[in-house]
Every structure is written in C-alpha cells, then in structure tokens.
C-alpha positions in Angstrom: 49.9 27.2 39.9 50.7 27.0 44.1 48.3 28.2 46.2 50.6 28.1 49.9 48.9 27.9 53.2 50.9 28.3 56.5 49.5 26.2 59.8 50.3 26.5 63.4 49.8 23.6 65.8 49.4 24.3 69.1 49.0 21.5 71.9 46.7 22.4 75.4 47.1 19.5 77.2 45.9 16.7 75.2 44.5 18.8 72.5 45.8 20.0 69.0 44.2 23.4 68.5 44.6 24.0 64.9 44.8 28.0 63.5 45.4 29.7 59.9 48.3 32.8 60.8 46.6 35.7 61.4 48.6 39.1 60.8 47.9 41.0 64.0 49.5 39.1 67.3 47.2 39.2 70.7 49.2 38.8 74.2 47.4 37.7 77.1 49.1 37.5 80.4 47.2 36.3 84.1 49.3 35.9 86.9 52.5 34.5 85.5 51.8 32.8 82.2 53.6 34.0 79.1 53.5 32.4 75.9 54.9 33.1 72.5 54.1 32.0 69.3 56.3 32.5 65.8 55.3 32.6 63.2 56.7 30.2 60.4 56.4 29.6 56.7 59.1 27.0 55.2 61.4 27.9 57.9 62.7 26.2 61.4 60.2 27.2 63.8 61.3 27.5 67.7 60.2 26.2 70.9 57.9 28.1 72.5 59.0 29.5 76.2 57.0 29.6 79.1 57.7 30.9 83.0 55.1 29.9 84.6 56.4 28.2 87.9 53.5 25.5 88.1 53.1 24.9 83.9 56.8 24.6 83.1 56.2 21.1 82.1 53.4 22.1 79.6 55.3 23.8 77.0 53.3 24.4 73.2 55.3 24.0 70.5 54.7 25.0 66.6 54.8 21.8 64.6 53.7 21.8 60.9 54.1 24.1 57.8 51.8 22.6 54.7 51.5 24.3 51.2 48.9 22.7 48.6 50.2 22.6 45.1 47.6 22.1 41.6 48.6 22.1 38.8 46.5 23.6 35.4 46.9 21.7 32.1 47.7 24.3 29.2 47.0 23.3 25.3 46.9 24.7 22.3 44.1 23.8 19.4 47.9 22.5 17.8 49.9 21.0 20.0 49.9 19.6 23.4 52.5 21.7 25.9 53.8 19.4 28.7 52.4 19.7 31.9 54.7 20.3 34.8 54.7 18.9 38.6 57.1 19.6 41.4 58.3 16.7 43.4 59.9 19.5 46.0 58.8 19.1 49.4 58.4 21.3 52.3 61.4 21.7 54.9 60.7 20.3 58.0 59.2 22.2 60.5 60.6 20.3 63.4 62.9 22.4 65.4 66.5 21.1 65.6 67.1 22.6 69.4 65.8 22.6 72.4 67.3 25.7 73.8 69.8 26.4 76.4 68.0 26.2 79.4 65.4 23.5 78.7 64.2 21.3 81.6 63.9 17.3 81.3 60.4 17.8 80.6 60.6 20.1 78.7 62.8 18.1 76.5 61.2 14.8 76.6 57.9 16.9 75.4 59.9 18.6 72.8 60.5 15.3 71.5 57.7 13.9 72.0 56.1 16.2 70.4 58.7 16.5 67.2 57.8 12.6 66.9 54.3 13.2 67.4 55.0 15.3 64.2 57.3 12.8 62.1 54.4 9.9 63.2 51.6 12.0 61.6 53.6 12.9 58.6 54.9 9.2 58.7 51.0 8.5 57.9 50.1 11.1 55.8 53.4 9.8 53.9 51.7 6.2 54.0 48.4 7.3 53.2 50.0 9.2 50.1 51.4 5.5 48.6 54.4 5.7 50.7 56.5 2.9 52.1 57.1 3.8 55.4 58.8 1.0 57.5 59.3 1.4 61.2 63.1 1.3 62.9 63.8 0.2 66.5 62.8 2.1 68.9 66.0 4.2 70.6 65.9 4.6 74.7 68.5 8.0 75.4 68.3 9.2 78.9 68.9 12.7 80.0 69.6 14.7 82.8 69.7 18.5 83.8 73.1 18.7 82.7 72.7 17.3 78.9 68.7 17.8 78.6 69.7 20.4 76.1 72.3 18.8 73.8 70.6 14.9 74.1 67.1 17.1 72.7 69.2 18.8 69.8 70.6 15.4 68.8 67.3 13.5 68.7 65.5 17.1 67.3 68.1 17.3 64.6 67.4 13.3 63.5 63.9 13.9 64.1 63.9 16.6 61.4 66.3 15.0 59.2 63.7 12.3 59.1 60.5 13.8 58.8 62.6 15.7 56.2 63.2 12.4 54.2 59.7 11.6 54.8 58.2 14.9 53.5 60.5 14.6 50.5 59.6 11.1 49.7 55.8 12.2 50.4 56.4 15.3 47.8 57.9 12.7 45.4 55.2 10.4 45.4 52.3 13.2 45.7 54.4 14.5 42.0 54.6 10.6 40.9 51.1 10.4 41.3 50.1 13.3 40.2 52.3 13.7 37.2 50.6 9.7 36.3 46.9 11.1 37.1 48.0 14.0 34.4 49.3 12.0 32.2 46.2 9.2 32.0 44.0 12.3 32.0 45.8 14.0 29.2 45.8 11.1 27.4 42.1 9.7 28.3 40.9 13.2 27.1 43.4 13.6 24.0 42.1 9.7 23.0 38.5 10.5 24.0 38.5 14.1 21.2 40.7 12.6 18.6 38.4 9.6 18.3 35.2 12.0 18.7 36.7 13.9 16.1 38.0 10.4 14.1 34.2 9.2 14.5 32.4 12.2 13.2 34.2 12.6 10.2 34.0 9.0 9.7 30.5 9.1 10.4 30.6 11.7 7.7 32.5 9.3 5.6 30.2 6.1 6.5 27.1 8.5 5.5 28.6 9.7 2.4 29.2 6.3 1.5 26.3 4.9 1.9 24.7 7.8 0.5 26.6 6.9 -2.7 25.8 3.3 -2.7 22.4 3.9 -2.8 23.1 6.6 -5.6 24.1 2.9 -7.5 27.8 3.7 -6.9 30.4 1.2 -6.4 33.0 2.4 -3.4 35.4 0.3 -2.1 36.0 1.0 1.3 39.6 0.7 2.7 41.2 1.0 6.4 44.4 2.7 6.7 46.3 2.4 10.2 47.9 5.3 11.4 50.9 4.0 14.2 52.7 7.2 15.1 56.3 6.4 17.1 55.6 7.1 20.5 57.7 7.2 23.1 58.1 4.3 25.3 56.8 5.5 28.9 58.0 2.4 30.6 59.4 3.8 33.8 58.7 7.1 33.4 57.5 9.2 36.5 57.1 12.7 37.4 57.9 15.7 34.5 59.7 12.9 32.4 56.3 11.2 32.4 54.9 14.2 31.3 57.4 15.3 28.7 57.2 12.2 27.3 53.1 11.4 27.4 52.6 15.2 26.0 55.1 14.5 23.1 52.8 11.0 22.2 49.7 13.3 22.2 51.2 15.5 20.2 51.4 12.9 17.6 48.5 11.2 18.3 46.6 13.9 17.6 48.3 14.9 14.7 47.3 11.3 13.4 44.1 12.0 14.3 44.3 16.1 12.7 45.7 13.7 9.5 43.2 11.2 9.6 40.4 13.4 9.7 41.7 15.5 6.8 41.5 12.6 4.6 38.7 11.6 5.4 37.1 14.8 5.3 38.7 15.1 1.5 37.4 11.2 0.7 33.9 12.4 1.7 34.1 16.0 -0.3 35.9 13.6 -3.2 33.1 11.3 -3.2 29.9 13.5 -2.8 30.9 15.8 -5.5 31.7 12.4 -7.5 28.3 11.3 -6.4 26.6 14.7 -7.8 27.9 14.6 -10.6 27.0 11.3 -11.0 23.2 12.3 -9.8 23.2 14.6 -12.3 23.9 12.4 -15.3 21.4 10.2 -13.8 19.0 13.1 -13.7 19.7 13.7 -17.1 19.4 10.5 -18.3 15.9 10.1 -16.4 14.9 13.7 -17.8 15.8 12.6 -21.2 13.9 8.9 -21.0 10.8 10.5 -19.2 10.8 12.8 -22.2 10.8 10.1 -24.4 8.8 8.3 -22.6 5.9 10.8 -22.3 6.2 11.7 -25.9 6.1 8.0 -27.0 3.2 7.4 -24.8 1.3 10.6 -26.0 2.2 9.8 -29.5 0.8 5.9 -28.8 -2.1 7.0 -27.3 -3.0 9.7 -30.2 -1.8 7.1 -32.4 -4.2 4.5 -31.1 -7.3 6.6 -30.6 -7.0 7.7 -33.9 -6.8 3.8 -35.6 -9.5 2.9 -32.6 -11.5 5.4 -34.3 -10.8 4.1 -37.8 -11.2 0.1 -36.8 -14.4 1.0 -35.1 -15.4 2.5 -38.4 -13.8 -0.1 -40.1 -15.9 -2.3 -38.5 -19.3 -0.5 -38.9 -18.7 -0.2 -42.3 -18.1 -3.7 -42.7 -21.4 -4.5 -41.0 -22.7 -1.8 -43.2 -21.8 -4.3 -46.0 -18.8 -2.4 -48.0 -16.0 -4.7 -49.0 -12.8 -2.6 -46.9 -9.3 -3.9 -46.7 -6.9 -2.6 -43.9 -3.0 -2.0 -44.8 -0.2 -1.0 -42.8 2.6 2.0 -42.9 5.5 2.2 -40.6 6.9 5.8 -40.5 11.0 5.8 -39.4 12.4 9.2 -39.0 15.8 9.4 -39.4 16.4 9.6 -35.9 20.0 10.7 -33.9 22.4 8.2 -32.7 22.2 8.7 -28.9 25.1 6.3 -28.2 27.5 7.8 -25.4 25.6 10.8 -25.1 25.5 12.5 -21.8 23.7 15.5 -19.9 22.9 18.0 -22.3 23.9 16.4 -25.2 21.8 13.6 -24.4 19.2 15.8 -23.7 19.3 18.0 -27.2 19.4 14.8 -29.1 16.5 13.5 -27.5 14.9 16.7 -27.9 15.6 16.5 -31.9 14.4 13.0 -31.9 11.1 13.3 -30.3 10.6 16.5 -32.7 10.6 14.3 -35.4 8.6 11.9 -33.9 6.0 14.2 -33.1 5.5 15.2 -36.3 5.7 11.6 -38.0 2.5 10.7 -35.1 0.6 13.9 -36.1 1.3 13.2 -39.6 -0.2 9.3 -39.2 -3.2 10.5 -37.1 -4.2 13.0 -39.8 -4.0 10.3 -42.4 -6.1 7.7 -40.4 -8.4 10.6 -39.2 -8.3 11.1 -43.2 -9.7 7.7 -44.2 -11.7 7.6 -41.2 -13.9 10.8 -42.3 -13.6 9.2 -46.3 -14.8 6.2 -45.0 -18.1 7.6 -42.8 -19.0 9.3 -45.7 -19.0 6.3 -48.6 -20.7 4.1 -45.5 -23.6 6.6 -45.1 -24.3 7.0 -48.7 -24.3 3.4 -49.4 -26.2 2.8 -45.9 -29.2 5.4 -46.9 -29.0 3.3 -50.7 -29.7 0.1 -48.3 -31.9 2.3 -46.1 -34.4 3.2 -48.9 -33.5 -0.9 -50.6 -34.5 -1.9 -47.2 -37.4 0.5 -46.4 -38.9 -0.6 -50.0 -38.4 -4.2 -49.0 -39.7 -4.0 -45.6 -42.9 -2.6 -47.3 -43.5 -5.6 -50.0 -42.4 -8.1 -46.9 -44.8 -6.7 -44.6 -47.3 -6.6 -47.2 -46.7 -10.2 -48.3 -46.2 -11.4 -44.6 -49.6 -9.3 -43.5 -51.6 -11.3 -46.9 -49.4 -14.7 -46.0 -50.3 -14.5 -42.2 -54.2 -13.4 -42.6 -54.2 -15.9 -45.0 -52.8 -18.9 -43.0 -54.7 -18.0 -39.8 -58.0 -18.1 -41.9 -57.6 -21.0 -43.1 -55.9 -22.5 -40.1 -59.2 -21.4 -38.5 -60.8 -22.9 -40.7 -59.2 -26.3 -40.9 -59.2 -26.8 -37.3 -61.8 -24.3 -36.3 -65.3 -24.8 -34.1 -66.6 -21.5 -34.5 -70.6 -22.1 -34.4 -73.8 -21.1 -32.7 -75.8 -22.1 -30.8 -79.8 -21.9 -30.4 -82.3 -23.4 -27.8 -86.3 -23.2 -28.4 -89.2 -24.3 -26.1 -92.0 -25.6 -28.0 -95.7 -25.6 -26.1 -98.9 -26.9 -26.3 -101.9 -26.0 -24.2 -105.1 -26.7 -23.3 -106.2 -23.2 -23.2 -103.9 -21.0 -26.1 -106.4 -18.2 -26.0 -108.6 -16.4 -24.1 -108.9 -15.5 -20.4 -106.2 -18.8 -19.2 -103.7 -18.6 -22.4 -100.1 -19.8 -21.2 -96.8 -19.3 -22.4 -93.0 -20.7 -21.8 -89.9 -19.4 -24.0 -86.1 -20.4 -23.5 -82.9 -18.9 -23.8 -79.2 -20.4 -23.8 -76.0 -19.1 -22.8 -73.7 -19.5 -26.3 -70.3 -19.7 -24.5 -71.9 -21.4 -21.5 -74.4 -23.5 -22.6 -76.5 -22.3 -19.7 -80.3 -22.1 -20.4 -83.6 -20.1 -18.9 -86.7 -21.4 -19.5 -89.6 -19.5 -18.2 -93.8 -20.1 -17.8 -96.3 -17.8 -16.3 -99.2 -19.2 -14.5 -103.1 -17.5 -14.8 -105.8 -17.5 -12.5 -108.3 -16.5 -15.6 -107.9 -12.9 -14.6 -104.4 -12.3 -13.7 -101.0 -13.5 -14.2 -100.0 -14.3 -10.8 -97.0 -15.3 -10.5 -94.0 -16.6 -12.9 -91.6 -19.6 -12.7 -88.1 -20.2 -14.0 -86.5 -23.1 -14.8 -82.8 -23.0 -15.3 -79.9 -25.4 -15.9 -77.2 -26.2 -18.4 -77.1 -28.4 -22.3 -73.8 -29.6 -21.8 -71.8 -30.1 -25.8 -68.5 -31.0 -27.1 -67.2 -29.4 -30.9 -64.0 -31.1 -32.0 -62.5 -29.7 -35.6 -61.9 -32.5 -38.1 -59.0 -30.4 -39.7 -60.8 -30.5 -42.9 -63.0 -27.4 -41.4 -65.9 -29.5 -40.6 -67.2 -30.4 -36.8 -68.1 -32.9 -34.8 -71.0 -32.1 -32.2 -71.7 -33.8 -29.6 -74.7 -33.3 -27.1 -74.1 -34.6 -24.0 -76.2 -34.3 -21.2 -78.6 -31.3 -19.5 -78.4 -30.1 -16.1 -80.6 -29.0 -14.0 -79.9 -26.6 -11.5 -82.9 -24.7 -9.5 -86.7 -23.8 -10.2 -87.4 -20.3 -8.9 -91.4 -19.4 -8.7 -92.2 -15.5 -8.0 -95.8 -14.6 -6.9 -97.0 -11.3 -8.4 -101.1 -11.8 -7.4 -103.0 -13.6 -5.0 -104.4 -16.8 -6.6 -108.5 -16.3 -7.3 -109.2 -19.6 -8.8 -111.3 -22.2 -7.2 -108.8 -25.1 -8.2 -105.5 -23.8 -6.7 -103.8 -27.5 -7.2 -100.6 -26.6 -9.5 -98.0 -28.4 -10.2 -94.8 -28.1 -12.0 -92.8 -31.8 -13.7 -90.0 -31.7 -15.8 -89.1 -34.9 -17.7 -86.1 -36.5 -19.7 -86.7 -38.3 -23.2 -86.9 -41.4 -21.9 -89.9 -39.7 -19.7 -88.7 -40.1 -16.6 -89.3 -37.4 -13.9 -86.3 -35.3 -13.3 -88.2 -32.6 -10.9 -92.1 -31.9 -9.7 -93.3 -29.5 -8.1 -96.5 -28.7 -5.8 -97.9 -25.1 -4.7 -100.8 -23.1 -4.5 -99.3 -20.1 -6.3 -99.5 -17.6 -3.6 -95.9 -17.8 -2.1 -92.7 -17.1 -3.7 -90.1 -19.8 -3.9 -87.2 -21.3 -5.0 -85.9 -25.5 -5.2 -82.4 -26.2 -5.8 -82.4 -29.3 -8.2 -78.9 -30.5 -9.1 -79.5 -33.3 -11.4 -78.1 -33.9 -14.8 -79.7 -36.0 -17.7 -77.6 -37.9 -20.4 -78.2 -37.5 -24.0 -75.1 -38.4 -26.1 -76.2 -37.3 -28.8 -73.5 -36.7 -32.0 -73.5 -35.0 -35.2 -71.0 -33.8 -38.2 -71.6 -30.7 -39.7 -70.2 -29.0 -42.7 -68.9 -25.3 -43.1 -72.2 -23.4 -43.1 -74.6 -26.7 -42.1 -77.2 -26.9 -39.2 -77.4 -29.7 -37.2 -80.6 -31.1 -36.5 -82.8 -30.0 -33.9 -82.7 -32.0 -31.0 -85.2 -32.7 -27.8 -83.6 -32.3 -24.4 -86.2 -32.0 -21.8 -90.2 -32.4 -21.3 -91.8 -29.8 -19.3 -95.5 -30.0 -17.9 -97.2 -27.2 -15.7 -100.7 -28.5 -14.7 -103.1 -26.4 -13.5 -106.9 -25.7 -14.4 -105.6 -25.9 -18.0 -102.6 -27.8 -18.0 -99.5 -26.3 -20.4 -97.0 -29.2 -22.7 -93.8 -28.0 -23.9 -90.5 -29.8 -25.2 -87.1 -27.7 -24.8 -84.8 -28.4 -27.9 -81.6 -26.9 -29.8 -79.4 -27.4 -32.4 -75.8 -26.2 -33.8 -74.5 -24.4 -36.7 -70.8 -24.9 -38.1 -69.9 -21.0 -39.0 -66.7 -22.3 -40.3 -65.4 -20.4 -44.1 -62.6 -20.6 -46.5 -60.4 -18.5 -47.1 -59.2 -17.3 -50.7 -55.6 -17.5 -51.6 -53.7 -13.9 -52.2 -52.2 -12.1 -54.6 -47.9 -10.9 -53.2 -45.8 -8.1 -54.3 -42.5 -8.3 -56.2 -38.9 -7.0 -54.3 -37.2 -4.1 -54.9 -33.4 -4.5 -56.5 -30.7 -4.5 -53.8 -27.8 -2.2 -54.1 -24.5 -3.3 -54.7 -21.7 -3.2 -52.0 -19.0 -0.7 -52.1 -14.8 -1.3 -52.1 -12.6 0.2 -49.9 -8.6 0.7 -48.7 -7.6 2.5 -45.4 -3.8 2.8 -43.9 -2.6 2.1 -39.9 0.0 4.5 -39.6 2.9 3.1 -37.0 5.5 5.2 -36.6 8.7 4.2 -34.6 9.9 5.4 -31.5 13.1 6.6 -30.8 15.7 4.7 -28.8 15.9 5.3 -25.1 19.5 7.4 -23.8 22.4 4.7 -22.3 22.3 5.1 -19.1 25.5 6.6 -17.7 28.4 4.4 -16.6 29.0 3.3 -12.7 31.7 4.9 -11.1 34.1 3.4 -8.9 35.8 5.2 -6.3 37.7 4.4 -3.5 38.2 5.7 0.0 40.0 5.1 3.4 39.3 5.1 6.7 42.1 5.9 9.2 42.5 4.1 12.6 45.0 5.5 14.6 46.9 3.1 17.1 46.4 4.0 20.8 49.0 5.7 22.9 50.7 3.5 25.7 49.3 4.1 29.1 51.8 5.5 32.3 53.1 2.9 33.9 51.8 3.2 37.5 54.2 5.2 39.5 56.3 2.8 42.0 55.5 3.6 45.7 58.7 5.6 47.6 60.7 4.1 50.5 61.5 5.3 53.8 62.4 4.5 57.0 61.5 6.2 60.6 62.9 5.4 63.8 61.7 6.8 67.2 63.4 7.4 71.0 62.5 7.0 74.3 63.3 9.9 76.5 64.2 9.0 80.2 64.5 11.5 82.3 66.7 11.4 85.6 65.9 12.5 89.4 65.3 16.5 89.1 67.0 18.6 91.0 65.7 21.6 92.4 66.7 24.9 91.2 65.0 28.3 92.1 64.1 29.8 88.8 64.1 33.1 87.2 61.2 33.9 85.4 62.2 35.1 81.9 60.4 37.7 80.0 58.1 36.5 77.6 58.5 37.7 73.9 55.5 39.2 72.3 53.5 37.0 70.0 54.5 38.4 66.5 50.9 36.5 64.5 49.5 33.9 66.1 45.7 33.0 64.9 45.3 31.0 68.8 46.9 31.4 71.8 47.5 28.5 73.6 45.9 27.2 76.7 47.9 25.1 79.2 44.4 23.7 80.8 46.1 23.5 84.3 44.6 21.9 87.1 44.8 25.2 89.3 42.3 27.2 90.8 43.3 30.7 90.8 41.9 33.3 88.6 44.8 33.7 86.5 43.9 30.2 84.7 40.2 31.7 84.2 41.5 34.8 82.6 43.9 32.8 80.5 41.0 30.5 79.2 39.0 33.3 78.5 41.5 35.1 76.7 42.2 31.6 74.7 38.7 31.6 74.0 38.7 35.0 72.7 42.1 34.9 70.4 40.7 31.4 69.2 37.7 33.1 67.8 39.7 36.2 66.6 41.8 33.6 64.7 39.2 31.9 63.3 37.7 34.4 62.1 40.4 36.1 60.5 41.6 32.9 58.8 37.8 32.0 57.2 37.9 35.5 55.7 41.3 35.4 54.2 41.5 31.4 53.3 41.6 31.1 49.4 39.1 29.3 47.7 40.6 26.5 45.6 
C-alpha cells in the first residue's frame, strides 16, 4: 500500500522554504519580479526563470520529489502469503538543463544547487545504511558562451548520480524493510505457534499430571518436529520474503500438527483417565459397601455377644455353671475375582445380602440365649435370694446372741463398772435442841468430786452455812477375771465457801472451822465471826493409798478420808468416808439357730455367632499410556541485509569575466500549483520588494494551509 507525497523546495536566499503542492497557483508580481513554479511529481522538473534586472543571480529552483511507501502484512488463519517490497526508486528530480539563455550565475547556482540536492540525498542515502563514498572534486569553468551546455553536462551527471543514489537508497530502504518483515513475520509466527505449542502442552502437562495423581502410569515422550526450510542465507528484498513466508508456512503447520497431537494425547488420556476413575469409583463404591455392611454387621454382631458375655458373666457371679461355644457362619459367597464396575458392584451387592442375613441370623440366636439365660439366672438368683434372706436371718440372730454375748462377758472379764458412795459421819456436843448441828456429803460418781456441807446456829437461828468441797481421787483396774482392784489415792481440797443468812446473836461469836487428814494433821482452819459471807481457796491434796480387790457384786470397806471440826459454843465432830462397789455380772451362754439348705447351682450352654465377611473387590489394574510432546525446530533468522554501494562526485563552477549585455525582460509563465512563492530577500529598498514579501508571506500561509488539510494521515 503507497501513500505518494509530492514536495517543492524553494531556496530565498539562504533559506529552504519547504511546501506540500497546492492545486490552485497564486501570481504575485511588484515592479519587475516574476517567478514561476512547476509543478512536479516523478518527473524532470525545470529551472525556474526570473527577469528581474537586479535578482538575476538569485534564481529558485524545484529540487526534490519524495513518495513514502508501507507496506501491510496479509495472512490467512492457514497459510502465510508473502509480503511484498519495492526496491524502485524515485527518478531524480534534478533538472538535466540549464536552459538556453542561462547566465554564469545562473548556472553555477543551478549547480550548486542540483549538488546541494545529490549531497542531501547523498546523506539521506548514508543515513538509510548506504555506502556512499566521495569522488574528487571536478573544477569546469564557464563562460557566456558555453554557461548553457557546461550546466547540461554537469546537470545531466548530477542527476545520473543522484539517480544511482536514490536507487541504491530505494534498494536498501526495500533490503531493510523486506529483513524488518521478515524478522517480524517470523518473531510473531514463532511467538503464536509456541503460545499455541505451550497451551496445548500446558493442556497436556495438566492432563498428565492430572492422571498421575489418578495413580496412572504415563510415559511422557518428546517428538521433534524439523520442517525443511529454506536456506535464507543471502537472501534480500521479495526473495527474502518469498522464502521466510514459505518457512512460516511450514513452521506453522508443525506447530498446527503438533498441537493436534497433543490436543488428541490429552482427549486420549483424559477419557483413559475417566474411565479409569470410574472403575476406581466403582471399586471404592463396592469396598465402602462392604465395608459399611461388615462394620454394621460387626458392630450388631458385637453388641449382641457384649450383651450375652455381660450376662454370661452376671450369671456366673450369680453362681450357675455356663459354658461358652463358638459358631462361624460362611455364606456361600461370589467369586469377585476380575470383576469390574457393575459387575463388581452386583456381586458385592449379592454378597453382603447374604451376609446380612447370616449377622441377623447370629444376633437373634445370641439375643436368644441371652433372654434364656436372664431368665434361668433370675429364678435361680430369687432361689438364693430367699436361701440367702433365710440365712441372713439365722446369722444375724446367731451374730446378735454371739456378739451380746461376748461383749457381756468381755465386760465382764475386763470390766470396772462400780459405784461409788461418800458419807459424813458427826458427833456433837449439842444433837438436839435450840443449838443441834448437822453436816452431810455428797460425791461426784464419774468425778470423784465431793460436797460436804455444815450449818452453823446461834441458838435461835441458822445463820449462815459453809461448804467444803474437793475431790477423793481412785484408780479401778479389771483383773480380767471380772473382779477389781481399787485403789484410794489421795483427797483434794479445793475451796471452803461460808454464806451468812442471819446476823450472829450469840455472846460467844469465836467460830472456827479445821479440817484434818488421818494422820491428824491440819489441812485447813478457819476463823470468823459468822456475820460475813466468804469464800478460801485451799488447793491441797492429802495421800491415802489405800487398795482393795473386790469381787463381782462385793463392797469394799468403808474408808476414812478426812476429819472435820466446826467449834463454836457447841463444837460439831465429823469424819468423811466412802467405799466402792464392783457391779460387775456374768453373762449366760446362748442358745443359736440352725441354717437353712442352700440351693444347688444351675448348668448352662450359650453360642458366639461369627459370621465371615466377604472378600473385598480387586482393585482395578493400572494403565499405562503414553504420550508426546512436539518441539518444533526454530526457523533461520534473515541474514542482515548487506549495505549498498555508491559513489558521488562534485564540480566546481568557475565563472569567467561577465560581459555586459542589455537584457530583454521575458514574460513570466503563470505559476500552474505552487503551495509558496518564493522570496528573493533582496537587499533593495523599493516597494516592489515589500509587496513581494508580503505576497510571499501570504501564499506561504495559503500553502500551508492547504497542505495541513489535505496531508494524509499515515
């Protein structure tokens, strides 16, 4: 696809002034200034003529014709169609005469100007990969007479060369570009076949490994796919092309193959892997079937002899005499050797029928002896009940007469059960009338403690009281033949307490209170008036040792502990004694009870029932498969195009002495399209150089315009 673009270059002064061709032409004329401008495309383009008497030597000259050239890559979803690339250049634009009349300056610009031209292309040329060498420099001189056929000469080599240059340019632009194309095409064809070459054997890889895990055994193969390509060693331009779309063409038809096989290696081995699934499934189904029936059938199995072992067991502690036997149940199951899917499945479904029924058969049974066996336990645990209930009564009644009777008489052996008895004993000098006198005593018979009280009389009242207490300290030890051995140790003495109830009326108001051991010797005294209440700690203890044996029943003697004397008008004797009693008595030996007759033990058989699962399913056998992965060998690459040759040479006008001519202005042609008019920029002053820029100015945005709006966008 071309896209052409026609330029004009127009030189004011020292400038290039640059303009797309517009299709309406503008003519601007001030004083004498005419110019022309052609318009060109791929054709010889002439000098432009001017008349102006004092710009003669300022002549603007069309130069350059360029046309830009892409290229679009066409393909098919089959096949790769070879690009194409034009290695024809533009014809030079460089005129190839001067004209008839052409001044020396005007020719040496003319040239100067066409080399100006070949220079710039020169670099383009260069710029492009070019090998552009540089000639010797020619000098031709001129004069009026041969100006014009001297310019055609170097014009006509000028464009012959810039020719050669443009052509070598256009060669290497197509090298280039037909080697871009060709890298691209193939970058792009290698960079989709192996996309397309990964993801199916990503596919693959998955599948695979999606297999393996399925427990299947794939061996995995790489198959290299070497398509014969061309040889692109040289090649440039279309042949480059030709040749680098043909090796696509068969690379990706490697890659179209490779992928197919793949794709049918990964369809092969899933639907082997399904299948293969599905026999596992199967076979799964089948053994969890089993499984769950054998484990149901176990479990009812086992409750049921639990049950009967635990009644087993209580019937054995019951006392019956049971024995335990065994029965193993084997249906007559189905071979499940080689079976597969469904048939593996039915089988199993057949067999664990008949295992059901075998393990409801065997829990009925056990469930059987289990209720037979509760019921001869109970009747022969109520016969032992009511045995036992009959003999707990005659023990108990034995144990009850055997126990009363040994604690009696173990109390009696070893017992010290007595009493105990104090007595206070007075005499008086008065025991009647209006000054009788009395003391009595008491005693504690856990304690020992006594209270022995007196009164005391004025002759008409009782005045007062006093109290005497301490404690008769004794020791009873058991012989172990039920009699005792008392011992009376020693008396304490702890407070006397006197309590006045009436004031004292007697003359003789000296009273006095003594208490006396055995021996006689003073243990307390006592002196008062009888008119106050009070009370004397005493704290003194007495020994008597004293010890007697006494039989069951017997008294010991009674024995003095303490002398008491309360002297007053008519003084009061008294003697505190006790004595000890052994209360110990046999016991009489009983009469027992004779035992009821025990019952005698029951016998008894009961049956385990094990019944045998059956067999687990084979499980099904591991395939192997096989599959490939294709590698396709790379295309060669484009050899990088080599860079063109040429060679430029140059001239070196001289111009000779002018001679002056009066000359007649010529009539300017009309400028056909010209997107800028040229300006001479002249040194003069007068207003036709003013009006000439401005009208420059003018066309130059005209132009401009014109060639935005209509310029192609690539």
């Amino acid at each position: 696809m071309q896209n052409s673009k026609t330029y004009k270059l127009y030189k004011s002064g020292k400038l290039w002034v640059v303009g797309a061709v517009a299709v309406a032409g503008v003519a601007v004329s001030a004083n004498t200034t005419q110019v022309s401008a052609d318009t060109v495309s791929n054709a010889d383009t002439q000098a432009v003529k001017t008349t102006d008497a004092t710009q003669n030597d300022k002549q603007v000259q069309l130069t350059a014709s360029s046309t830009d050239t892409t290229t679009d890559k066409v393909t098919t979803d089959d096949a790769t169609k070879s690009a194409t690339v034009s290695s024809t250049a533009e014809k030079s634009t460089l005129s190839t005469t001067a004209g008839s009349s052409v001044t020396q300056g005007q020719a040496k610009d003319a040239v100067d100007k066409a080399q100006d031209t070949v220079k710039s292309d020169a670099d383009t040329a260069s710029k492009a990969g070019v090998d552009v060498t540089s000639g010797k420099t020619t000098d031709v001189t001129i004069n009026d007479d041969n100006a014009s056929s001297k310019t055609n000469e170097v014009l006509s080599d000028l464009n012959k060369q810039d020719q050669a240059v443009k052509d070598a340019t256009a060669k290497q632009q197509a090298n280039d570009q037909a080697y871009q194309t060709a890298t691209t095409e193939k970058t792009d064809a290698t960079k989709q076949g192996q996309a397309d070459l990964d993801n199916a054997t990503s596919d693959l890889d998955k599948q695979v490994d999606t297999s393996e895990k399925a427990g299947i055994t794939v061996n995995v193969e790489v198959a290299q796919s070497s398509p014969e390509y061309k040889d692109l060693s040289g090649l440039e331009g279309q042949d480059l092309l030709d040749a680098m779309a043909y090796n696509i063409n068969l690379y990706k038809q490697a890659i179209a193959d490779g992928v197919a096989s793949e794709k049918a290696d990964t369809e092969t081995l899933a639907r082997l892997t399904a299948d293969y699934q599905q026999k596992q499934a199967d076979y799964a189904k089948a053994n969890a079937n089993r499984d769950e029936a054998v484990e149901k059938g176990q479990s009812d199995l086992n409750n049921a002899t639990s049950d009967l072992d635990k009644q087993v067991e209580t019937s054995k502690n019951a006392g019956l005499d049971v024995s335990v036997e065994v029965s193993k149940v084997l249906p007559k199951y189905k071979d499940l050797t080689g079976l597969e899917a469904q048939d593996l499945l039915d089988a199993m479904a057949y067999n664990l029928d008949l295992y059901n029924k075998a393990v409801a058969s065997g829990v009925a049974s056990e469930k059987a002896d289990t209720e037979a066996l509760v019921k001869l336990t109970a009747e022969y645990q109520k016969q032992v009940a009511d045995y036992e209930a009959q003999k707990a009564a005659v023990d108990k009644a034995n144990a009850d007469k055997k126990e009363a009777y040994e604690k009696a008489l173990e109390d009696y052996m070893n017992g010290t059960n007595h009493t105990t008895s104090m007595t206070a004993q007075t005499q008086t000098d008065a025991s009647s009338g209006q000054y009788q006198t009395f003391m009595n005593a008491t005693v504690d018979q856990k304690k020992g403690e006594f209270t022995l009280e007196h009164d005391m009389n004025d002759g008409v009242h009782i005045i007062g009281h006093g109290v005497l207490k301490g404690k008769i300290n004794w020791k009873i030890v058991s012989n172990g033949d039920g009699t005792e051995t008392v011992t009376i140790s020693s008396i304490e003495l702890y407070s006397y307490t006197y309590t006045n109830a009436y004031q004292n009326q007697a003359v003789n108001q000296n009273i006095n209170f003594h208490v006396y051991n055995n021996e006689g010797n003073e243990l307390f005294s006592v002196y008062h008036d009888g008119n106050a209440t009070f009370s004397k700690t005493i704290n003194k203890t007495s020994q008597i040792n004293k010890t007697f044996k006494i039989s069951p029943n017997e008294t010991s003697p009674l024995t003095q502990v303490l002398i008491v004397d309360d002297n007053w008008i008519w003084n009061t004797h008294g003697q505190v004694s006790t004595q000890i009693k052994n209360t110990n008595v046999a016991p009489k030996v009983p009469t027992y009870e004779q035992d009821p007759v025990k019952p005698t033990a029951p016998k008894a058989t009961v049956h385990h029932v094990q019944v045998v699962a059956p067999e687990k399913g084979q499980e099904p056998a591991v395939p192997v498969a096989s599959v490939k992965k294709v590698t396709v060998t790379d295309m060669p690459n484009a050899d990088k195009p080599q860079p063109q040759k040429v060679e430029v040479h140059y001239y070196n006008i001289k111009k000779t002495p002018k001679v002056e001519k009066t000359a007649t202005p010529e009539t300017p042609k009309a400028v056909e399209t010209a997107s800028i008019l040229p300006t001479t920029h002249a040194s003069e002053s007068h207003g036709g150089v003013l009006l000439s820029a401005i009208a420059g100015l003018a066309s130059l945005g005209l132009a401009f315009g014109i060639s935005k709006k209509g310029k192609k966008q690539n």
